[in-house]
C-alpha positions in Angstrom: 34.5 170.4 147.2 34.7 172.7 143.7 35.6 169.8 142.1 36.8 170.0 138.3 34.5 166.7 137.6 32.7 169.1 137.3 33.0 169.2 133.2 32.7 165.8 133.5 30.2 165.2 135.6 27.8 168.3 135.8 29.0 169.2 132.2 28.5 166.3 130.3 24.8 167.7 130.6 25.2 171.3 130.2 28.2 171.7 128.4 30.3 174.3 128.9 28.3 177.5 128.4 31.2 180.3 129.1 35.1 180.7 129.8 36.6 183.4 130.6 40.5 184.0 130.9 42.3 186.0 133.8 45.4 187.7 133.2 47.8 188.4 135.3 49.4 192.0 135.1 52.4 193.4 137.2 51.2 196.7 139.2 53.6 198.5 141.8 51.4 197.2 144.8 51.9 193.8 143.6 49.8 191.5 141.2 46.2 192.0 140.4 43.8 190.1 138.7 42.2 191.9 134.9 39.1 189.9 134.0 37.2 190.1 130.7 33.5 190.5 131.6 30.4 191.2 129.6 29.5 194.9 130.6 26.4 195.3 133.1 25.1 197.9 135.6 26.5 195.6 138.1 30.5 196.3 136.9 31.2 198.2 139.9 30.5 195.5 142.1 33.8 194.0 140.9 37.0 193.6 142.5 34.9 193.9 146.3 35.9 191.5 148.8 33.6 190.0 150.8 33.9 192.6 153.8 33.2 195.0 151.3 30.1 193.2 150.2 28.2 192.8 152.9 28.4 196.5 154.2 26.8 197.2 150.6 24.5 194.7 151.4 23.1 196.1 154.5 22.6 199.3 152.9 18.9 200.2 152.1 18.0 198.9 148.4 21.4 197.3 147.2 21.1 193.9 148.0 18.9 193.7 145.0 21.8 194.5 143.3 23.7 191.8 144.5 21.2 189.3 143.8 21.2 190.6 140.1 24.9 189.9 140.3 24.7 186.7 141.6 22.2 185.9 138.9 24.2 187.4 136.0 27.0 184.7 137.0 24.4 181.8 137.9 23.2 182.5 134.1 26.3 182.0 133.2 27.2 179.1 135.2 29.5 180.6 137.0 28.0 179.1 140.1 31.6 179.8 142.7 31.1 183.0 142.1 27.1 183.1 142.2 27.4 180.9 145.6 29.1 183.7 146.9 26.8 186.7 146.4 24.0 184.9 147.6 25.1 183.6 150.9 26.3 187.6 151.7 22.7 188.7 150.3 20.8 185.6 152.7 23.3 186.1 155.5 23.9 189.9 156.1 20.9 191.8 154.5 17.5 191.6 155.5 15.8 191.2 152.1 13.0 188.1 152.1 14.7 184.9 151.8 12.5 183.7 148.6 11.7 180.3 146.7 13.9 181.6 143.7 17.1 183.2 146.2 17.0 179.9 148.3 16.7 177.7 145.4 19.7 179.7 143.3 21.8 179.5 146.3 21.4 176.1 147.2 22.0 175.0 143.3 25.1 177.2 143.3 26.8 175.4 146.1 25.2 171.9 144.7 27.2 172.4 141.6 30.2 174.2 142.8 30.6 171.0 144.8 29.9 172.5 148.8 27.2 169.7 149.7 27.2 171.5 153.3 26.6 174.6 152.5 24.2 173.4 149.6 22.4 171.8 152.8 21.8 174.9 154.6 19.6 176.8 151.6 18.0 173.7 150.6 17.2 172.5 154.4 16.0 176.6 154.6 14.2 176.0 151.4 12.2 172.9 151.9 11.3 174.2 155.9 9.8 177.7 154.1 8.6 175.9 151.0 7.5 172.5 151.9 4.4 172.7 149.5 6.5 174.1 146.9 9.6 172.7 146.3 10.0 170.5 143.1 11.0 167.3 142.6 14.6 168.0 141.3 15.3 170.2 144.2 14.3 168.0 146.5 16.2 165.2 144.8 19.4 167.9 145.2 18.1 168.2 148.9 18.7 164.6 149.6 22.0 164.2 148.1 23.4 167.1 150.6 21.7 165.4 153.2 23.7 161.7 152.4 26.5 163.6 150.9 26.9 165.4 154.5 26.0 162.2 156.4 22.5 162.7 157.4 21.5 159.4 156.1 18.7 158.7 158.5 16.7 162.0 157.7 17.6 161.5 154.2 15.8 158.4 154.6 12.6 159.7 156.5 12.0 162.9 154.4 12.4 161.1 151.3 9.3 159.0 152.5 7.4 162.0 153.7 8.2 163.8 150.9 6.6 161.0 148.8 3.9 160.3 150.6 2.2 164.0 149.3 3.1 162.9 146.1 0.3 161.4 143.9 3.4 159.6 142.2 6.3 157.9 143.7 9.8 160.2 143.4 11.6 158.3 139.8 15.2 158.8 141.5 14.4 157.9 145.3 12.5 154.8 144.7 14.5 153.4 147.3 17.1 154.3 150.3 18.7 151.1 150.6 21.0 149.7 148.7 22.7 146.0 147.2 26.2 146.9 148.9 29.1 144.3 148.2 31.9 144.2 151.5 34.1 142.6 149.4 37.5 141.7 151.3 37.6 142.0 154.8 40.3 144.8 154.7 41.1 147.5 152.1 44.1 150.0 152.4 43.2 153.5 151.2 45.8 155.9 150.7 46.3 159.9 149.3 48.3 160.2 146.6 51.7 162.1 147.3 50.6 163.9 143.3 47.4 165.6 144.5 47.5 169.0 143.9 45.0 172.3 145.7 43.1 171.6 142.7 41.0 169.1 141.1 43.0 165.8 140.3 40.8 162.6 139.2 40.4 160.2 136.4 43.5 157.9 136.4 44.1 154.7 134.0 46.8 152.4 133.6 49.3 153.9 130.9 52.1 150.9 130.2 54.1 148.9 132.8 54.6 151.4 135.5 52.9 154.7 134.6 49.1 156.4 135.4 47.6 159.0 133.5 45.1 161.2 135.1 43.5 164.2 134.9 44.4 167.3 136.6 43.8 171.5 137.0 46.8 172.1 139.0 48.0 175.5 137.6 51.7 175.5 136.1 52.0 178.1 134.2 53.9 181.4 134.8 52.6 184.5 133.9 48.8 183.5 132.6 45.8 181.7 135.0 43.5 180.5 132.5 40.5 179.8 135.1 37.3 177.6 134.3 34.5 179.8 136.3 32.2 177.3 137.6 34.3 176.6 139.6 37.2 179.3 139.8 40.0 176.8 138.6 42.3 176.2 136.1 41.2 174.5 133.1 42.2 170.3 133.0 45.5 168.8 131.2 46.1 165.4 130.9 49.6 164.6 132.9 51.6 161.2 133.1 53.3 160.2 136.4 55.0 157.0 137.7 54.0 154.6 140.1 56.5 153.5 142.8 57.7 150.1 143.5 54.5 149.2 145.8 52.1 150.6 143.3 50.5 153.0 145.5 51.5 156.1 144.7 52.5 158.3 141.9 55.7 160.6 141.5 57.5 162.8 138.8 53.7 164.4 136.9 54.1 165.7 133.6 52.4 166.7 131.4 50.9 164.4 128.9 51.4 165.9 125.4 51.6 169.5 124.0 49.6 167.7 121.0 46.7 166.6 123.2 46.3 169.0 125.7 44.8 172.7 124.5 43.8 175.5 126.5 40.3 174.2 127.5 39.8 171.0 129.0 41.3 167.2 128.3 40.4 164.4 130.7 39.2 160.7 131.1 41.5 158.9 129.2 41.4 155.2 128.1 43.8 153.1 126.1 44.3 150.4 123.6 45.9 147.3 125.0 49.1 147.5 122.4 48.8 150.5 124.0 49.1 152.8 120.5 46.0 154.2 120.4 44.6 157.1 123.1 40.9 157.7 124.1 40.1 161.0 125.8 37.6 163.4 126.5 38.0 167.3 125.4 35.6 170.5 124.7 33.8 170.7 121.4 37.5 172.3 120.2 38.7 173.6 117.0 40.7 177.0 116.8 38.0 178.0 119.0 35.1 176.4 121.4 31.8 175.4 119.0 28.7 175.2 120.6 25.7 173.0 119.4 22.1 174.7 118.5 21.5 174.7 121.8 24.5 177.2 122.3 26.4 174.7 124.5 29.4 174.1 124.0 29.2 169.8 124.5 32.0 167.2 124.8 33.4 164.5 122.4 35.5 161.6 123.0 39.1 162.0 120.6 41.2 159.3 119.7 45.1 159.9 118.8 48.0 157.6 117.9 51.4 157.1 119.2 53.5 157.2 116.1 57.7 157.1 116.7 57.6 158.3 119.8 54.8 160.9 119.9 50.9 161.4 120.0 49.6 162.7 116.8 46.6 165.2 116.4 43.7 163.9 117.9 40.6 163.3 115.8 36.8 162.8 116.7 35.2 159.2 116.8 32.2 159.5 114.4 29.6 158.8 117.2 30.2 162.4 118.7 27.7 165.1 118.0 27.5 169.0 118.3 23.9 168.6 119.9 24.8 165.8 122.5 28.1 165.1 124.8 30.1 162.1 124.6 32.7 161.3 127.1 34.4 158.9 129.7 35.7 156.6 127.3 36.4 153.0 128.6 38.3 150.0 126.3 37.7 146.6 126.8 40.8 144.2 127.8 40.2 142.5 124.3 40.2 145.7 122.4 36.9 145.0 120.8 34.5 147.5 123.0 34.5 151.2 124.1 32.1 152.1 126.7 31.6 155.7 127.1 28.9 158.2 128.7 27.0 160.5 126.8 23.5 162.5 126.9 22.2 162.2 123.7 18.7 161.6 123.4 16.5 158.0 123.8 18.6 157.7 127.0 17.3 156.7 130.4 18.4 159.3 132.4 21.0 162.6 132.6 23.8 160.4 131.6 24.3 156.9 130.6 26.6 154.0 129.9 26.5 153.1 126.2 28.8 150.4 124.5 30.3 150.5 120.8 32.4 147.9 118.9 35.9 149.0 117.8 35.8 147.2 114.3 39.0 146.3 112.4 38.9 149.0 109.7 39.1 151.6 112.8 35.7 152.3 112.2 32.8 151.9 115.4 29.7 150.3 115.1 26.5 152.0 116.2 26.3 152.8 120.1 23.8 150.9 122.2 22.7 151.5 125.4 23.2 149.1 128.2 20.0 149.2 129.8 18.3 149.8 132.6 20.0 147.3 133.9 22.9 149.8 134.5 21.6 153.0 133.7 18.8 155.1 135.7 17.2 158.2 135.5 20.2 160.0 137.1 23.9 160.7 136.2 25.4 156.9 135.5 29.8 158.2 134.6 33.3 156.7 134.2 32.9 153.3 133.5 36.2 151.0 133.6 35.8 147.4 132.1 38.1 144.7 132.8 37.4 141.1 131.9 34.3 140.1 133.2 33.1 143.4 135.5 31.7 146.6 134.5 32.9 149.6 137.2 31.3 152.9 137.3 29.6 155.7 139.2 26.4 156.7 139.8 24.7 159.4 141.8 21.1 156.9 142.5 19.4 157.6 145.4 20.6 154.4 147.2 24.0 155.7 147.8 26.3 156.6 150.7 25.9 160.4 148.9 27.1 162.2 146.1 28.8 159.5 143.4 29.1 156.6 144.1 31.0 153.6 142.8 29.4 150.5 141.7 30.5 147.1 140.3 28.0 144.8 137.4 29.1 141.2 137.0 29.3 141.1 133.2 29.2 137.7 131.2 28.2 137.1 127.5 27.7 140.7 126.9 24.8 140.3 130.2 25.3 142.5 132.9 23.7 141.9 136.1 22.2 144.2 138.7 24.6 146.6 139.3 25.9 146.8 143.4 27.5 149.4 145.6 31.2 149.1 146.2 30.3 150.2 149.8 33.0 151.7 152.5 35.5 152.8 152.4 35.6 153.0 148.9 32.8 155.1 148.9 32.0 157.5 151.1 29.5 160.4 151.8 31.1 162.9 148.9 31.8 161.8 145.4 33.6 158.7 145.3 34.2 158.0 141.3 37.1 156.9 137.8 37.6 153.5 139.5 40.3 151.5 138.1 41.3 148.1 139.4 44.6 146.0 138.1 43.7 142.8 136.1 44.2 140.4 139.4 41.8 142.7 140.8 44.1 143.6 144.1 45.3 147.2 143.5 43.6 150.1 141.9 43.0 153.7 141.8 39.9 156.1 142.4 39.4 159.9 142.8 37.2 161.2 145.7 36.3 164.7 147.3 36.0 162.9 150.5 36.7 164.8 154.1 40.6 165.3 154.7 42.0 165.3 150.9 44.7 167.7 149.9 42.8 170.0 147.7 39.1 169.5 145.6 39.0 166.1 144.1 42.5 163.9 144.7 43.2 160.3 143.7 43.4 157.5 146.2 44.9 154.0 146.0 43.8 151.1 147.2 44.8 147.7 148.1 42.6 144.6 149.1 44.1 142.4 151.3 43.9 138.8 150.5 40.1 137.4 151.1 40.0 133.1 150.2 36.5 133.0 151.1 34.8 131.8 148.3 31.3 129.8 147.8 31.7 127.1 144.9 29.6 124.7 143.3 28.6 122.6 140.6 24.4 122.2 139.1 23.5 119.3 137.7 20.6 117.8 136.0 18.7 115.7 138.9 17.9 112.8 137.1 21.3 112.2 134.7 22.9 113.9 136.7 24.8 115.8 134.0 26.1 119.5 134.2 24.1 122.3 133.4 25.3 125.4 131.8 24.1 129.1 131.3 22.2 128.4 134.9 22.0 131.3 137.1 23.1 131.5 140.1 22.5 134.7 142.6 24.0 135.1 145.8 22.1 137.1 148.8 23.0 138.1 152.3 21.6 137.4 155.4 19.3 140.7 154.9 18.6 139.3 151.2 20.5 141.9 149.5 21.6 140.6 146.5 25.2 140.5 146.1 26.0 139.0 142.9 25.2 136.8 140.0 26.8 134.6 137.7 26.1 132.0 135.0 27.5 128.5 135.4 30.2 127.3 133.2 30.2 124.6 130.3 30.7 122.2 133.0 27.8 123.1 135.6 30.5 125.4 137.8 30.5 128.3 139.5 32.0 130.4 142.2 31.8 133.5 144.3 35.0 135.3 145.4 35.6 138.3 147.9 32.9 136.9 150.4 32.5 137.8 154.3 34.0 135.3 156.5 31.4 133.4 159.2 28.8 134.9 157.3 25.3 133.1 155.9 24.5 133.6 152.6 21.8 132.0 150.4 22.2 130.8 146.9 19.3 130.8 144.4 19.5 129.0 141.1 17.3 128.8 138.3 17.1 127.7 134.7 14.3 127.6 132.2 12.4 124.1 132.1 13.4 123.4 135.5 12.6 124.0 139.1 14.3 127.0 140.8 17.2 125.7 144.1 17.5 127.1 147.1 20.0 126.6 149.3 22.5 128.3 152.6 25.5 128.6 152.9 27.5 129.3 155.7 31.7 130.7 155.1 34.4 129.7 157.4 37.6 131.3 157.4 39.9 131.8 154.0 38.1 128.6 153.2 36.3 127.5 150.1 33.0 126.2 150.9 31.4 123.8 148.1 27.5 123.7 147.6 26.4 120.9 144.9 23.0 121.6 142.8 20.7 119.2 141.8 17.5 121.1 139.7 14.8 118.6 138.8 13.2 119.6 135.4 9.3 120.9 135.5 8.1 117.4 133.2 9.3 115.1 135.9 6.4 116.2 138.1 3.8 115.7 135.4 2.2 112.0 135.9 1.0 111.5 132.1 -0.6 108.7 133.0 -3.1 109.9 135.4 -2.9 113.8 133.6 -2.1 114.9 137.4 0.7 117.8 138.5 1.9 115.4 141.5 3.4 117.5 144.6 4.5 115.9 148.1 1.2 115.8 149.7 2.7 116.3 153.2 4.1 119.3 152.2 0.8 121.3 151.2 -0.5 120.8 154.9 -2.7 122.7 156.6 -3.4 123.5 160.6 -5.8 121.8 162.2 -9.2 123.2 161.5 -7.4 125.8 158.9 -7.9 126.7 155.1 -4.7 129.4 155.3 -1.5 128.9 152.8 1.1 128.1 155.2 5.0 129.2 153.9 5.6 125.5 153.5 2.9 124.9 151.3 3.2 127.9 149.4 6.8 126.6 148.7 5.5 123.6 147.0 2.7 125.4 145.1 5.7 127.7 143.7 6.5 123.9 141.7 3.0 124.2 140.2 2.9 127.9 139.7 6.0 127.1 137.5 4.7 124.5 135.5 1.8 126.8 134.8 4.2 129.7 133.6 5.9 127.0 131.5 3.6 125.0 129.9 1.2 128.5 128.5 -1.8 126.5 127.5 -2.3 124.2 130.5 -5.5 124.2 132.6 -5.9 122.6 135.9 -9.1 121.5 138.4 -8.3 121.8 142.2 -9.4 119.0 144.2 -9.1 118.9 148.1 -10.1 116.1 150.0 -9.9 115.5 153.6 -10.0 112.3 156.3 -13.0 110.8 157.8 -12.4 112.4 160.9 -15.4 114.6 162.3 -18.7 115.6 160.6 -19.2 114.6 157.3 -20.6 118.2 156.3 -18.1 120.2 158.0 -15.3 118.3 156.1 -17.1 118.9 152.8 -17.2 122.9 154.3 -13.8 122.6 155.1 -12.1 120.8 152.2 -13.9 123.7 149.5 -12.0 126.3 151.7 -8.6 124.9 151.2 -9.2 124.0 147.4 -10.2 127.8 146.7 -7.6 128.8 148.9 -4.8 127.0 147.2 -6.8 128.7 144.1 -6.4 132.1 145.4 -2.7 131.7 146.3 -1.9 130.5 142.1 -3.9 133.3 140.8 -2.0 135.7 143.6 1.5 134.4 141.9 0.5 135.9 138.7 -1.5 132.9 136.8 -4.9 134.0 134.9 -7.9 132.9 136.7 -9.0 131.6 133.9 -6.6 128.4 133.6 -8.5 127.2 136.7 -11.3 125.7 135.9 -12.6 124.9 138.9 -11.6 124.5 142.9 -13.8 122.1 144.4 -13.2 120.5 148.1 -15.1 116.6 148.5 -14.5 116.2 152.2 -14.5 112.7 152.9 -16.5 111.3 149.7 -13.1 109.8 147.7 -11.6 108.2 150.3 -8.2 106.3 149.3 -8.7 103.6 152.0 -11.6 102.1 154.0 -10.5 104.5 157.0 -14.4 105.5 157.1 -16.8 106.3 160.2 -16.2 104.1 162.8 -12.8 102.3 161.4 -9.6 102.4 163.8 -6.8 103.6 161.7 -3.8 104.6 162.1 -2.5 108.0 161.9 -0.2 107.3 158.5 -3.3 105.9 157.2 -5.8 108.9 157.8 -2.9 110.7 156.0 -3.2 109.1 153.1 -6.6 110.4 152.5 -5.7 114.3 153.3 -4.7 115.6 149.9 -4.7 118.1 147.4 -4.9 116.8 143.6 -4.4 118.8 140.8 -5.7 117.7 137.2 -5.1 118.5 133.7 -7.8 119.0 132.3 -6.2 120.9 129.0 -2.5 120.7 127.6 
């Protein structure tokens, strides 16, 4: 997996630190290779193949040698070549396999994209080192795990490895993961236009063309090779999709005028279509690096004037000292979301939005949270009306990238969730774009059985009616209410989605599992939060109405009482413990309490005249300060609780006393919790 995300992905950190160009010269004995290479006392390890290697490896003294080789190009990010040294040095010599040579080769396959062999020296690393490896290797460590589908001992030494920790690990907080199914089927095919190389990035380019990003070499005479990863540098090409829309044909390249000799990718458009977002090198006649000495990425726009793209220029947000990349235009052609580094982020990369103003200018960036972003490497996002797509490398993932979907309404995004399988996978899974009836798309993956290092896929949903729909109304006028929110969870309680009711109280959920039980949860401020099942059928739209009864309506002014069903706060015989039903209808007066800041209640428990008069009194106090304990344990200061007193059998409602037959209903009456107001 060398895949040329790499500039994109790994690079959009680092920047690109070194290039080096490989000519190609004609010799009698056939074509060789002439590199230009900074001049060490390691030059004569050059040009050996790997035979050749690890005999001088074996040899008393000279793999030190190699490993100062290895380093030399790990320094240099040249981690394909770096990988290489060190696995003949670990493999085939007999020199100490250390914390520095194990973590150096692990990293140099982790970058260069070979999650298996990455595997091996971290697996080797953390069974030698347990005590001493860090946090970001082992963060590495559990990404080759997923990304080689060793989920389960991802899973249990990611708790382990926590549990010596006097902190929890930021980035593997959790191994599970809010994962939408979405349609029941979903065709996934390999493009005919992958190349050996890397091949990713595609977006929508008119009626019947993609443009994606791509390292396949086609020149003659001169390789120009990127050495990360040993591959030519990116171009931006344009092919044509055939009649089904899933596949491309006929790649060419995009535009002498956009493409240079270092790298263009990630390209976004306007929706007249006349303007071009991309991503390229810090570029002028020659690569500019930043104080840092990195050489960071911006985001360039160009126009399409009679027929051609002119000269690209820089959006002003770029900077020499940050990157800026992965740009992504809203359908309206009001927004670009990009991904960038710069500092006051969250994590390595984030999502950040700008507006496109009129006068071509762009408003100030803003991030989008940590709604979407997290401390890791959050890339590609692709908005279409109403969704945010984009992929993510948090620890809850199948492994590697992964691609994930936000719900996006009035500029709110909600929890993001994972795409799940088969559009991702246990590699890097990532530049989702989906069509505007949401059917069809594209995405690029390193996954198992692709043609060469990162190839594009299509996909196709097949059509999925299930859909949960309703209406929330208010419970006494029974008029609509909007800007309620309404999440949907699975029978696990994953959540699976949210969305905010219309102007007329609706809502709906497409793209659901048939036969499948799924709870709704709606909530608004001022009222009292719904619960309610759902159950789908078969391409069938099931309807669930919403009634939510505002907070007020169970506030007796009169009697300055919070009135709750007094059956439901019940307790077993001879009991004082919260039972789930009650705690259900304390929840009402826990969020009355939340609403009304000021208010302070008195808890009074009372019980029948059945048994001793003193053990009801006993009783009775046990059940008020439970009751007390349970608000207080949902968040509410002690202090707006003045007081939990049980009465037993003093205030009696009836003249059930000692010695009166009464019926059941009747005894009832008297067993009751009251709660006054004493402040408001």
């Amino acid at each position: 997996m060398n895949k040329l995300i790499l500039p994109f992905l790994l690079l959009l950190t680092l920047g690109v630190q070194s290039q080096e160009v490989s000519f190609v010269q004609f010799e009698e004995d056939g074509v060789t290779l002439a590199q230009e290479d900074p001049i060490s006392d390691t030059k004569y390890l050059d040009g050996l193949d790997n035979r050749q290697l690890a005999n001088y490896a074996r040899k008393k003294g000279m793999a030190a040698k190699l490993i100062k080789k290895g380093d030399e190009f790990f320094d240099k990010m040249w981690y394909a070549e770096a990988a290489r040294l060190y696995d003949i040095v670990l493999e085939k010599s007999g020199v100490k396999h250390t914390l520095e040579l194990l973590s150096k080769a692990g990293d140099s396959h982790y970058y260069s994209g070979n999650l298996e062999k990455s595997y091996v020296w971290y697996n080797e690393l953390y069974q030698l080192y347990p005590n001493d490896i860090t946090e970001d290797h082992f963060y590495k460590y559990a990404h080759s795990l997923k990304g080689t589908g060793k989920y389960r001992r991802a899973a249990k030494l990611t708790k382990l490895f926590r549990q010596k920790r006097d902190e929890p690990l930021n980035e593997l907080e959790s191994t599970v993961t809010n994962t939408w199914k979405g349609p029941a089927s979903v065709e996934i095919k390999n493009l005919a236009i992958n190349s050996r190389y890397s091949d990713f990035a595609p977006m929508f380019h008119k009626d019947s063309e993609v443009v994606f990003a791509s390292a396949r070499d086609t020149s003659f005479l001169t390789t120009r090779r990127y050495k990360w990863n040993n591959q030519p540098f990116l171009d931006l090409y344009v092919a044509k999709t055939n009649s089904k829309g899933n596949d491309l044909f006929g790649a060419q390249k995009l535009s002498k005028t956009v493409n240079t000799k270092y790298h263009e990718a990630s390209v976004a458009f306007s929706p007249d279509q006349e303007t071009m977002y991309f991503t390229r090198n810090n570029y002028g006649k020659k690569l500019k690096r930043g104080k840092n000495g990195i050489n960071h990425l911006k985001i360039y726009t160009s126009k399409f004037v009679d027929g051609e793209w002119t000269e690209a220029k820089e959006v002003p947000f770029n900077s020499e000292n940050y990157s800026t990349g992965h740009p992504s235009v809203s359908p309206d052609g009001k927004k670009i979301y990009f991904v960038s580094d710069r500092p006051g982020g969250y994590g390595q990369t984030d999502v950040y939005v700008a507006d496109i103003l009129e006068n071509g200018m762009f408003s100030e960036p803003k991030n989008l949270g940590r709604t979407i972003n997290t401390g890791g490497k959050e890339m590609f996002p692709y908005v279409t009306e109403g969704s945010l797509y984009f992929s993510s490398d948090r620890a809850m993932g199948f492994g590697g990238l992964d691609i994930y979907k936000s719900d996006v309404a009035q500029d709110n995004f909600s929890p993001a969730y994972n795409l799940g399988q088969p559009i991702n996978s246990s590699r890097d899974d990532f530049s989702y774009i989906i069509d505007s009836n949401g059917e069809k798309g594209y995405f690029a993956s390193n996954r198992k059985g692709g043609k060469g290092d990162d190839d594009i896929y299509s996909f196709r949903y097949t059509l999925n009616r299930n859909v949960i729909a309703g209406m929330v109304k208010d419970y006494q006028t029974q008029e609509p209410i909007s800007g309620a929110r309404i999440v949907l969870f699975n029978q696990e309680q994953n959540q699976m989605a949210e969305v905010i009711t219309d102007e007329d109280g609706s809502y709906q959920f497409r793209n659901l599992d048939p036969t499948s039980e799924y709870t709704i949860k709606t909530s608004k401020d001022g009222y009292f939060e719904d619960v309610r099942n759902a159950i789908t059928k078969n391409n069938e739209t099931i309807e669930v109405a919403q009634s939510l009864k505002k907070l007020k309506e169970l506030i007796d002014e009169e009697k300055q009482q919070v009135v709750l069903e007094p059956e439901a706060i019940h307790f077993n015989f001879d009991q004082y413990s919260i039972r789930p039903q009650a705690a259900k209808e304390l929840d009402k007066l826990v969020a009355i309490l939340r609403e009304y800041k000021d208010m302070v209640i008195k808890i009074e428990a009372h019980t029948d005249a059945i048994g001793p008069r003193v053990y009801n009194k006993y009783l009775s106090d046990k059940r008020a300060k439970s009751t007390r304990d349970y608000i207080i344990s949902q968040g509410i200061d002690p202090s707006r609780i003045e007081s939990a007193i049980g009465y037993g059998e003093e205030r009696l409602l009836n003249n059930c006393t000692d010695g009166i037959r009464c019926t059941r209903e009747r005894h009832q009456q008297n067993r009751r919790s009251e709660f006054i107001i004493v402040r408001q």
